[in-house]
C-alpha positions as a Markdown table, in Angstrom:
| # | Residue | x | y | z |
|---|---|---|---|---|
| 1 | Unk | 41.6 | -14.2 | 161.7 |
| 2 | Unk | 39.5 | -16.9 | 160.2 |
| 3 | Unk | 38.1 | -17.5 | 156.9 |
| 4 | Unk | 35.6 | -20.0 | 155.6 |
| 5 | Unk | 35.1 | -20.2 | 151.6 |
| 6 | Unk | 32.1 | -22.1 | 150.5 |
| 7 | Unk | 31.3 | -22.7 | 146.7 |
| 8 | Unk | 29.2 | -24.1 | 144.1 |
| 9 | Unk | 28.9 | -24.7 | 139.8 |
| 10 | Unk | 26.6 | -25.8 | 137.8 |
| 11 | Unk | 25.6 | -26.7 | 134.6 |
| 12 | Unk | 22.3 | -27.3 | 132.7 |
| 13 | Unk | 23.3 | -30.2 | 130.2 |
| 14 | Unk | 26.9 | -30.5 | 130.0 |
| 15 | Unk | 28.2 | -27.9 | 128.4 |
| 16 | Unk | 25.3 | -26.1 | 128.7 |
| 17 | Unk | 24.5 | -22.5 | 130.6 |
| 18 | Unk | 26.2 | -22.4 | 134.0 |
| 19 | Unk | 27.1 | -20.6 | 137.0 |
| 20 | Unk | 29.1 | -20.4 | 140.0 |
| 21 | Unk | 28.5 | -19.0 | 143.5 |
| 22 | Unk | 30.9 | -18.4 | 146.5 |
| 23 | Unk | 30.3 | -17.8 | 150.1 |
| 24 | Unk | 33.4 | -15.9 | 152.5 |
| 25 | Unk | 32.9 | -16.0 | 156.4 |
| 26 | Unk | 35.2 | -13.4 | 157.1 |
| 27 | Unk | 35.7 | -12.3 | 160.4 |
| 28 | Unk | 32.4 | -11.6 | 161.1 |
| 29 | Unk | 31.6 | -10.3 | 157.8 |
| 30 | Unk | 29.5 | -12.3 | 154.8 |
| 31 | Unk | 30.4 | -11.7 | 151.2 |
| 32 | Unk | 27.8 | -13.9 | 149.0 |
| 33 | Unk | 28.5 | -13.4 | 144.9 |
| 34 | Unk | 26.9 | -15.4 | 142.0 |
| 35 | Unk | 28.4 | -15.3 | 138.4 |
| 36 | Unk | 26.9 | -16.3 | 135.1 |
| 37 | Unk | 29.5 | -18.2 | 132.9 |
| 38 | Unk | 27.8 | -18.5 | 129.7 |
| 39 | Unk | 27.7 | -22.3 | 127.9 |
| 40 | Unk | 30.2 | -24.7 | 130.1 |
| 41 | Unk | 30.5 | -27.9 | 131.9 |
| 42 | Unk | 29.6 | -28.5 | 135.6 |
| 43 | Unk | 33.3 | -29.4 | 136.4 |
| 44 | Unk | 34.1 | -25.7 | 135.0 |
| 45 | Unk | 31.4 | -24.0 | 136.7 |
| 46 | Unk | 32.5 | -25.5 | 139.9 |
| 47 | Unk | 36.6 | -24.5 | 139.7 |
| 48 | Unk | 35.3 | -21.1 | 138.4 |
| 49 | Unk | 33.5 | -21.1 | 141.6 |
| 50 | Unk | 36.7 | -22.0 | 143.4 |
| 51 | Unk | 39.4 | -19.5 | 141.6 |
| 52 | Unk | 36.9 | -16.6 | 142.1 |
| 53 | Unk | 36.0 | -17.2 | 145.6 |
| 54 | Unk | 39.8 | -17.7 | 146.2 |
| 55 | Unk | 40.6 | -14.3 | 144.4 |
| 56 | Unk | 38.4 | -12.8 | 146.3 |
| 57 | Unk | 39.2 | -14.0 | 149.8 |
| 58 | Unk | 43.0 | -13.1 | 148.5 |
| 59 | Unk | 41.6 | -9.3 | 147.8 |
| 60 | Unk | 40.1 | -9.3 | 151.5 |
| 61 | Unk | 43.2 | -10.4 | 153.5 |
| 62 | Unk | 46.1 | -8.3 | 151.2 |
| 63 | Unk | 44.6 | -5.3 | 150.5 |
| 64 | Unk | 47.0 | -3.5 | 147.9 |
């Protein structure tokens, strides 16, 4: 089993309106999200990016 994690935040102005994005390679299967975070700065638009795709990819490999 292999997993790749890719991810990405943003601001415009900082704070200012942000967003994150993750990518999960996961075998063989693509999960691509975008989230809207409201007013925030780039460095918490790109650890939101992080935690989320993280949570995620913890979702995918222990299903409950």
């Amino acid at each position: 089993m292999k997993a790749v994690l890719k991810f990405d935040g943003g601001s415009r102005g900082n704070p200012g309106p942000s967003a994150c994005a993750y990518e999960i390679d996961f075998d063989g299967e693509k999960i691509c999200k975008g989230i809207l975070l409201g007013e925030a700065t780039n460095n918490y638009a790109e650890w939101m990016g992080l935690l989320n795709g993280l949570e995620e990819l913890a979702e995918k490999t222990n299903p409950k």
